[in-house]
ZATOR-497624 format. One record per atom (N, C-alpha, C, CB): z, y, x. Coordinates in steps of 0.1 Angstrom, whole numbers, plus 5000, padded with zeros to 4 digits. Glycine has a CB too. Example, Ala and Ser with C-alpha at 12.3 -4.5 7.8 and 13.67 -1.06 7.14 Angstrom:
% ZATOR-497624
507849435132/507849555123/507849675132/509049555113/507149785128/507149895137/507950005129/505749945141/
//
This chain:
% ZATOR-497624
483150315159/483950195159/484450155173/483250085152/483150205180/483850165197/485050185201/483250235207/485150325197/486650415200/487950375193/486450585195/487750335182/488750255177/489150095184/488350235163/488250025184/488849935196/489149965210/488049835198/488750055214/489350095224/490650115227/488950165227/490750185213/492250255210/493250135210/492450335194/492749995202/493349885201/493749785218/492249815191/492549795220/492849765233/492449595234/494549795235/492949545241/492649365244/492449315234/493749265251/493649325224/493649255214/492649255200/494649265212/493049125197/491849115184/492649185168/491248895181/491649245160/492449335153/493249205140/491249485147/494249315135/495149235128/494549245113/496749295129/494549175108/493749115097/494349225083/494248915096/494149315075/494849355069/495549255050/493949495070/496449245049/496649225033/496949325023/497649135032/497249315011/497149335002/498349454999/497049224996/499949405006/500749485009/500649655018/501549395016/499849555032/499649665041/498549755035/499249615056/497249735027/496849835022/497749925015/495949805016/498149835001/498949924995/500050015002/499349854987/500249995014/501450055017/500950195021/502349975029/498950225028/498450305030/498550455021/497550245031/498550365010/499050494998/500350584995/498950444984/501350465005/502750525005/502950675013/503650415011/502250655020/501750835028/500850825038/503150925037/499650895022/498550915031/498250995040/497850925027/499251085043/498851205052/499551155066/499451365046/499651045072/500250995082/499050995092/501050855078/499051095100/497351005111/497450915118/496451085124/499050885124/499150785132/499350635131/499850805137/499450665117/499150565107/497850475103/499350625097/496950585099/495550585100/495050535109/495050685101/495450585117/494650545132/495150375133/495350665149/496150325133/496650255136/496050135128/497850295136/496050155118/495350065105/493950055108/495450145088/493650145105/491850175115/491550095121/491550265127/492250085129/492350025145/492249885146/493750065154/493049835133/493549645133/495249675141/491949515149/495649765147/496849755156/497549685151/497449875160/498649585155/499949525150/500949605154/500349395155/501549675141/502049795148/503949695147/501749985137/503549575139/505049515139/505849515157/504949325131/504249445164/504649365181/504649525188/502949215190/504149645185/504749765189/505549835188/504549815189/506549805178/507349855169/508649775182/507049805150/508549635181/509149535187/509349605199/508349405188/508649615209/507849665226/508449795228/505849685226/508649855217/508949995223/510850025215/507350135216/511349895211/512449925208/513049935203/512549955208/512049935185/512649985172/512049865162/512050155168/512649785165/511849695155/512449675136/511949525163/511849655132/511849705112/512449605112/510249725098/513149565103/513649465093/512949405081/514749525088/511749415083/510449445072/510649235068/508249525084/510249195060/509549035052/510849015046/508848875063/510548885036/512048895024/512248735032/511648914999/513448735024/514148615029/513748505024/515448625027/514048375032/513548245026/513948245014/514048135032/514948295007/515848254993/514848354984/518048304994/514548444986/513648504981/512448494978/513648564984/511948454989/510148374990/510148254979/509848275009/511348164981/511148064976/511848094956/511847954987/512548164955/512548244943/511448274935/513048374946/510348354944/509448414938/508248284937/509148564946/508248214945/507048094944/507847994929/506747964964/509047964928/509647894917/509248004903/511447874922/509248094902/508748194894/507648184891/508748294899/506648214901/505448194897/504748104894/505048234902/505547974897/505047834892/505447814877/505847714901/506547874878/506847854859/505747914849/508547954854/505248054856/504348134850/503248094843/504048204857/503148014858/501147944858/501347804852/500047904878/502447704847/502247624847/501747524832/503047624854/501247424832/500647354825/499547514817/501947254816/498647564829/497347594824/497547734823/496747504811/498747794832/499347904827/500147944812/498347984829/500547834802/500647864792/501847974789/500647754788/502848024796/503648094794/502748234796/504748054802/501848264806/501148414806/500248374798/500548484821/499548284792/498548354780/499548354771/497148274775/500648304767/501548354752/501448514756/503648294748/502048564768/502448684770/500548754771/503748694786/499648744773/498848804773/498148814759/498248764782/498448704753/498048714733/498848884731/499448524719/500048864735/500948964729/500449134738/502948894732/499949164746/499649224752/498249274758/500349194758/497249194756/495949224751/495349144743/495149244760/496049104735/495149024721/494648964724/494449054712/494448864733/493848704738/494348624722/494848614758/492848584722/492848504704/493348334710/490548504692/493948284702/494348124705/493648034709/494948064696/492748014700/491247934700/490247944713/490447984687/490648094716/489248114726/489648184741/488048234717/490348114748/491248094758/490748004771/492348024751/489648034782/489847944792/490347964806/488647894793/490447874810/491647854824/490847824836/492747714822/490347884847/489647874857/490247904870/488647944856/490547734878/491347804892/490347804900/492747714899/490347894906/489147914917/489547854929/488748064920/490947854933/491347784945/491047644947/492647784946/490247604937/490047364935/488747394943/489447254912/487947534942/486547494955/486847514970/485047594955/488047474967/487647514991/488147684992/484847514999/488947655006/489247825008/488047885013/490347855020/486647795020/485347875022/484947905017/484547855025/484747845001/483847874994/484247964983/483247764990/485748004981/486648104972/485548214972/488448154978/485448314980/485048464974/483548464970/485348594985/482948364977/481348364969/481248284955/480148294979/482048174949/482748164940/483148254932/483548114943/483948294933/484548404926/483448544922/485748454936/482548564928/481348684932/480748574921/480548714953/480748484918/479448424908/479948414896/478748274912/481648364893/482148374881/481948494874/483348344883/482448624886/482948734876/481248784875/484348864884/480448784881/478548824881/478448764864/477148684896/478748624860/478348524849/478748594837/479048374850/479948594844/481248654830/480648794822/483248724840/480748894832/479749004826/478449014826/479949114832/477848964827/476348904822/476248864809/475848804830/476648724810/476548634792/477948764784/477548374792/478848834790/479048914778/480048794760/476848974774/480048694769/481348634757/482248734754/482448504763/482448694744/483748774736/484648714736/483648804721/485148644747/486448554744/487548574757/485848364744/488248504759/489448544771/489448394779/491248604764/489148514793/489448324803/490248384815/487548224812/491248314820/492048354828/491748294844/493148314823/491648374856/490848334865/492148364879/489248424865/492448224882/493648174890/493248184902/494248044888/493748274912/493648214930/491848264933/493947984932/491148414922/490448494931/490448514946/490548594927/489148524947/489748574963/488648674964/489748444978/489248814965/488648964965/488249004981/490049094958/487449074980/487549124995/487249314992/485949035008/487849365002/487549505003/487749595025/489049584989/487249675022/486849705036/487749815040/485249735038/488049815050/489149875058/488349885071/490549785059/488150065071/487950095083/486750045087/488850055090/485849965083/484549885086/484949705091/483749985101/486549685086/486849525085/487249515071/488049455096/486549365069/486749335056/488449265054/485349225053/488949275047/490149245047/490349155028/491149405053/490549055033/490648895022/491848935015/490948705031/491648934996/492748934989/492748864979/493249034987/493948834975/494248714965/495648784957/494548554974/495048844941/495748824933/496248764930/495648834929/497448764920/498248654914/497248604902/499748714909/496348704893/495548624881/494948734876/496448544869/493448694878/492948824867/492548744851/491248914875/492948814844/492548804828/490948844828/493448914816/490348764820/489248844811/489848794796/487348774814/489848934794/489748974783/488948974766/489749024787/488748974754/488149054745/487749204744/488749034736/486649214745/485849314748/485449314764/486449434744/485449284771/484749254783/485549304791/483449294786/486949344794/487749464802/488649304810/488949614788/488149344822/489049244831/491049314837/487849234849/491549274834/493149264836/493949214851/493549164824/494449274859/495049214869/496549174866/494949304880/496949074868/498249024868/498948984874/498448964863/500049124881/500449104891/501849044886/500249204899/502548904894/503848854890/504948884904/503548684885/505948924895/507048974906/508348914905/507449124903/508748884911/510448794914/511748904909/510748774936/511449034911/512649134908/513149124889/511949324914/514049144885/514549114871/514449244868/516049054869/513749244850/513949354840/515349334833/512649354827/516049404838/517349424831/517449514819/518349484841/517849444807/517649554796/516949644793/518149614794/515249594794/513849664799/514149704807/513049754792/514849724818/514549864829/514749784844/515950014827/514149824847/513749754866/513249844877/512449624867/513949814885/513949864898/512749984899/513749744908/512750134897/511650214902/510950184915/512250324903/511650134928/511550154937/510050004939/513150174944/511049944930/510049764929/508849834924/510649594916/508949864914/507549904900/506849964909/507750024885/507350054916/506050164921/505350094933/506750334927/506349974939/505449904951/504649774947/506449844965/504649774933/503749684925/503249704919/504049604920/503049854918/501749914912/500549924924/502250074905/501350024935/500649994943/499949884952/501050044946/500549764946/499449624952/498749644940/500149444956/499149614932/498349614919/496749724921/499649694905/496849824925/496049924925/494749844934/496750064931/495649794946/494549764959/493749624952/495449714977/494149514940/493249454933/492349534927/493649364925/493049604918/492149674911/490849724916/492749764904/491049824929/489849844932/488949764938/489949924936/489549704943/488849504953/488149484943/489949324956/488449434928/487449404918/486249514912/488249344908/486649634910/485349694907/484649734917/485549804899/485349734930/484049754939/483349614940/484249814954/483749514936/482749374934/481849424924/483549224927/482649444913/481849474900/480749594908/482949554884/481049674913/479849744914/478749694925/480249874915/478749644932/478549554943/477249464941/479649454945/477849424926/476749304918/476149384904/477749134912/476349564906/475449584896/475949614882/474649464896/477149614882/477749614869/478549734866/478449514868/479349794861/480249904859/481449874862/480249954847/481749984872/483149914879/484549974866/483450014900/484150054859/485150044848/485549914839/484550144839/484349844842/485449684834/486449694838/485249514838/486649694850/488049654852/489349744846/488149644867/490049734839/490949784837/491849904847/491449684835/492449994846/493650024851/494850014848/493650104854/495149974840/496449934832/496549754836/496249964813/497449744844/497849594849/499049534844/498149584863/498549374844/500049364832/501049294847/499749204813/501949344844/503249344854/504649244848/503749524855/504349114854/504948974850/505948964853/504448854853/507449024852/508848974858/510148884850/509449114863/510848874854/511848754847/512948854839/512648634861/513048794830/513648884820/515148854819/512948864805/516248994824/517549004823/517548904836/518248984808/518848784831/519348724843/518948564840/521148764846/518048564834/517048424832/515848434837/516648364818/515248334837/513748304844/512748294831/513648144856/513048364820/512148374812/511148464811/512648364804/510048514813/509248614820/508948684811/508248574827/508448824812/508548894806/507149004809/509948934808/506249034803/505249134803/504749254799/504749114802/504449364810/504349504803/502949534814/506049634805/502649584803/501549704811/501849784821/501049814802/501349874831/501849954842/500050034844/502649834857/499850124843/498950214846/499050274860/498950294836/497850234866/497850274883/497050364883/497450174894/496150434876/495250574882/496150654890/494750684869/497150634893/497450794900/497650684917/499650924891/497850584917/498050484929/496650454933/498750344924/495550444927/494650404927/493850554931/494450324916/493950654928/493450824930/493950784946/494551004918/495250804951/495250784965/494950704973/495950804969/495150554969/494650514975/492750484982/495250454971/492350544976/491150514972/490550674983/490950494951/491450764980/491550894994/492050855005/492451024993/492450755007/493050715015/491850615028/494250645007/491550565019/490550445025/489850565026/489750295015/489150655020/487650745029/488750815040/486350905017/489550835036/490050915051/489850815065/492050965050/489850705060/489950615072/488550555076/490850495068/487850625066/485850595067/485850695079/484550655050/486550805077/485850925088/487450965097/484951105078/487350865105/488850885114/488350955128/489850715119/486950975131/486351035139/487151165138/484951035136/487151205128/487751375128/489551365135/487851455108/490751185133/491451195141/491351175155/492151135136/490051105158/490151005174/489851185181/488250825178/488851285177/488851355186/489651445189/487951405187/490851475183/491851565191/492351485200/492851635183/492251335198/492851255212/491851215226/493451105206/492951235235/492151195250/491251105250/492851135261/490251095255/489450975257/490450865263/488251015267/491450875273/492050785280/493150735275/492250815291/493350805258/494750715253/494250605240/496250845245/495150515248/495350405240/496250355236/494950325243/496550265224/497950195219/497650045228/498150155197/497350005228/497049885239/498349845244/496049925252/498949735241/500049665247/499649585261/500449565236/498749535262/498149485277/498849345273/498749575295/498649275262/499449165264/499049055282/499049065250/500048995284/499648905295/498948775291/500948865303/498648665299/498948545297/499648495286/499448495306/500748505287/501548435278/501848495263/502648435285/501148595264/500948705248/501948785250/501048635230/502948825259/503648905258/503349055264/504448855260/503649155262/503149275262/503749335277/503649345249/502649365285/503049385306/502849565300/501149295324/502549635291/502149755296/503549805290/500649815291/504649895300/505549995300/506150025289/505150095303/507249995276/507650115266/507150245269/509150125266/508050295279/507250455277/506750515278/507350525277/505450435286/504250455284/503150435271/504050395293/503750365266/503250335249/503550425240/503950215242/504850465244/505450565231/505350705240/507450515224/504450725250/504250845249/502850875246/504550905261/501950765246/500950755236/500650765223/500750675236/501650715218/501650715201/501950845199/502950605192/502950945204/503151085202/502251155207/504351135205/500551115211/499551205209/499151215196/498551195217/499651125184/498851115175/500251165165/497850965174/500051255154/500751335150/501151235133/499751495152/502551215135/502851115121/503551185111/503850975123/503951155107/504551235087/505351185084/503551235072/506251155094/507851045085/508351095069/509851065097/508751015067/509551025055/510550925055/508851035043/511550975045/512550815042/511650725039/513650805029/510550735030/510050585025/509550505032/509150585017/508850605045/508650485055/509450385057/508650515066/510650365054/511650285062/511450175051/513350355064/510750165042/510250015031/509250005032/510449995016/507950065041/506850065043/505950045054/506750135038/506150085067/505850095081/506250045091/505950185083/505949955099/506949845113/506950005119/505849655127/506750075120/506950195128/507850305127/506050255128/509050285113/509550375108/510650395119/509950345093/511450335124/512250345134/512450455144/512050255139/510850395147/510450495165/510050645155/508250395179/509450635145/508850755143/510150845135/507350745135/511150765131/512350895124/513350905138/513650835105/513650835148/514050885157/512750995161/514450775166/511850995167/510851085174/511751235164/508551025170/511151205148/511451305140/512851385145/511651245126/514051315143/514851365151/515351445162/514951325152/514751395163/514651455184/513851605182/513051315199/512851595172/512151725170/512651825157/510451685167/513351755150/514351835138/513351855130/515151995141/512651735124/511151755118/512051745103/509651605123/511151825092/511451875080/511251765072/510751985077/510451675078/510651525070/511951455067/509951425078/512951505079/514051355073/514851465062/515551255089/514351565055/515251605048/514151495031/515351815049/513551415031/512851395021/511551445015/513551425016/510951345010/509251375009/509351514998/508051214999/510151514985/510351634977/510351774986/511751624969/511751744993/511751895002/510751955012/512751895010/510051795019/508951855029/507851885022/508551765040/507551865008/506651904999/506652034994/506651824990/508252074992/508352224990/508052345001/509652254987/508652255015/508252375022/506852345030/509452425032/505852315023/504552295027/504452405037/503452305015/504152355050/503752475062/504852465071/503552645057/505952425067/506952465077/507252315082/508452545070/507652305099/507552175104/508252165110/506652125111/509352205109/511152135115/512152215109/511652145134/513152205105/515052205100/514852355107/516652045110/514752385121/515052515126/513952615123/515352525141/512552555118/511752685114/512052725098/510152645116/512552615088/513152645080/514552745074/513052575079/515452725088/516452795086/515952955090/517752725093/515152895104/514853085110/514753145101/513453135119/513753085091/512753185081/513953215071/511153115072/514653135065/515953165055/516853295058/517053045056/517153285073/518253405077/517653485084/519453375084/516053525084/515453635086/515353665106/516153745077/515553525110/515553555127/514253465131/517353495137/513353455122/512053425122/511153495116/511953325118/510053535120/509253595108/507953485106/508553775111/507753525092/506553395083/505353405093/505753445064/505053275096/503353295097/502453345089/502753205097/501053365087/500153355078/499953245071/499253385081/500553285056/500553165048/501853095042/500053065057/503153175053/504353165049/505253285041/505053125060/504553335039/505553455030/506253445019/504953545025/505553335006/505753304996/507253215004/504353244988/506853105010/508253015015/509353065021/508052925025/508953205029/510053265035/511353325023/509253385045/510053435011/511153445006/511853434999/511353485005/511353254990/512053164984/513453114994/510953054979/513553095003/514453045015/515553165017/513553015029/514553285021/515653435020/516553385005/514553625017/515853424995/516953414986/517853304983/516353434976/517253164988/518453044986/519653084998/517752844989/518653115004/520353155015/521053275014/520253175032/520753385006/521553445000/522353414988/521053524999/522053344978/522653274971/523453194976/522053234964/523253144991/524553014994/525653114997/524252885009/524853195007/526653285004/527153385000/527353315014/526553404991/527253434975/528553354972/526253394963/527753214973/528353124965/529753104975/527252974962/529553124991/530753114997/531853194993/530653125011/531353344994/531953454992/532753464984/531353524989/
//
């Protein structure tokens, strides 16, 4: 852990949320990423510092959208999400309770919460109680990092439910892929926050559900709308993701002892140490652009320019850099296509899938 603050530098590390984990799963094979997260780094005020700053947080009109939303949801006792949870895990009418956990104090929320859900699966009621403003914790890197769902359900039969509520519209059932999949993936990072409680206190971390019910406003009204969303395959990486970041020892040693991300803020919090001295730092540590970065990472900027500059096989897309597993820029790909490269060990199979698409392209000129 030493070496990781070192890596960090002056500053005190940045607190992780619920987004930024989830965003860990968006590509886990990123080390500079890793490292960075690891670390606590603010990679937004580096991102800033060296040049390339994201366009990353939603707009006031949006923020305040989605809080008007979610007030409609929860309100008078949540009664609009338990109709929709009757209809979606069979919460019986009669046997229905409502627990905000946010009325004890923001101190006292997660050990609260650690004694509800201990109670709940213990006495073993058969009934459904809905539990408002949890506050989960899960560990990053060896820092605990504080989260707060939108609502977990308990259920009939003892199976706890996360309910995550979203501002984006189901248009004629169908909504945004791009939304769903980044609200599965928050969705995932409760899910596991709660069974590693559950297992924590002794219990089976399978209560908890993987199937999350996913709360959005239906067509072009604010009438809300609920479906299931199954995260195992969000929750499988993420969950590789966090141990990769248990043992980052295996990234810190291919790096110098003497490099650091360290901004050197001054006095005044603003950052005295060099751009390019920073960003010739960051390019000891070896990243994995993709387009998606660019809805996921304060770093996407600096690192698809870097990509650039190197003709890296990423900006052709995560699909294509998945096909040509092994090959690591646009010109080792073409070498190997028109035969003025020969395969490594390991590339034979890629080479002469590539030989033949480039004979078929000019065919196709011909």
């Amino acid at each position: 852990m030493n070496r990781l603050d070192a890596l960090r530098g002056t500053t005190p590390p940045k607190p992780h949320d619920a987004r930024a984990i989830a965003a860990l799963a968006a590509n886990p094979g990123c080390s500079r990423r890793a490292l960075m997260d690891g670390a606590g780094i603010d990679k937004d005020a580096a991102a800033r510092h060296l040049g390339f700053p994201a366009p990353f947080g939603q707009s006031p009109f949006a923020i305040t959208r989605g809080n008007v939303f979610e007030a409609l949801v929860k309100a008078d006792g949540c009664a609009e999400l338990l109709r929709m949870l009757r209809e979606q895990l069979g919460l019986p009418i009669a046997e229905v309770a409502y627990h905000d956990v946010e009325n004890v104090g923001a101190h006292l929320r997660h050990a609260h919460t650690r004694a509800l859900f201990d109670r709940a699966v213990a006495e073993g009621h058969d009934a459904g109680t809905v539990y408002d403003h949890p506050l989960l914790a899960l560990e990053i890197a060896g820092h605990a990092a504080y989260l707060e769902p939108d609502v977990v359900a308990f259920q009939l039969g003892g199976r706890f439910h996360i309910v995550e509520i979203k501002s984006f519209a189901v248009i004629d059932g169908q909504a945004d892929p791009a939304a769903v999949a980044a609200a599965a993936r928050q969705a995932a990072v409760y899910v596991l926050a709660l069974r590693r409680l559950l297992d924590e206190l002794g219990h089976d971390p399978l209560r908890v559900s993987h199937e999350v019910v996913l709360v959005c406003p239906e067509n072009f009204a604010n009438r809300p709308v609920a479906t299931l969303v199954d995260v195992r395959k969000q929750l499988a990486v993420l969950e590789r993701q966090l141990d990769r970041m248990t043992g980052l020892d295996r990234l810190l040693d291919v790096l110098p002892d003497e490099v650091t991300f360290d901004l050197l803020p001054g006095e005044d919090g603003l950052p005295t140490r060099s751009a390019a001295e920073l960003a010739d730092a960051l390019r000891r540590s070896d990243a994995r652009y993709a387009p998606d970065c660019l809805s996921t990472c304060d770093l996407c900027f600096f690192c698809r320019d870097e990509a650039r500059q190197e003709g890296a096989s990423d900006l052709l897309g995560r699909n294509v850099r998945d096909e040509l597993g092994g090959v690591a820029s646009v010109g080792e790909a073409l070498g190997l296509a028109d035969g003025t490269r020969d395969p490594a060990p390991g590339q034979e199979e890629i080479a002469r899938l590539l030989r033949n698409a480039e004979r078929l392209r000019r065919e196709c000129l011909t």
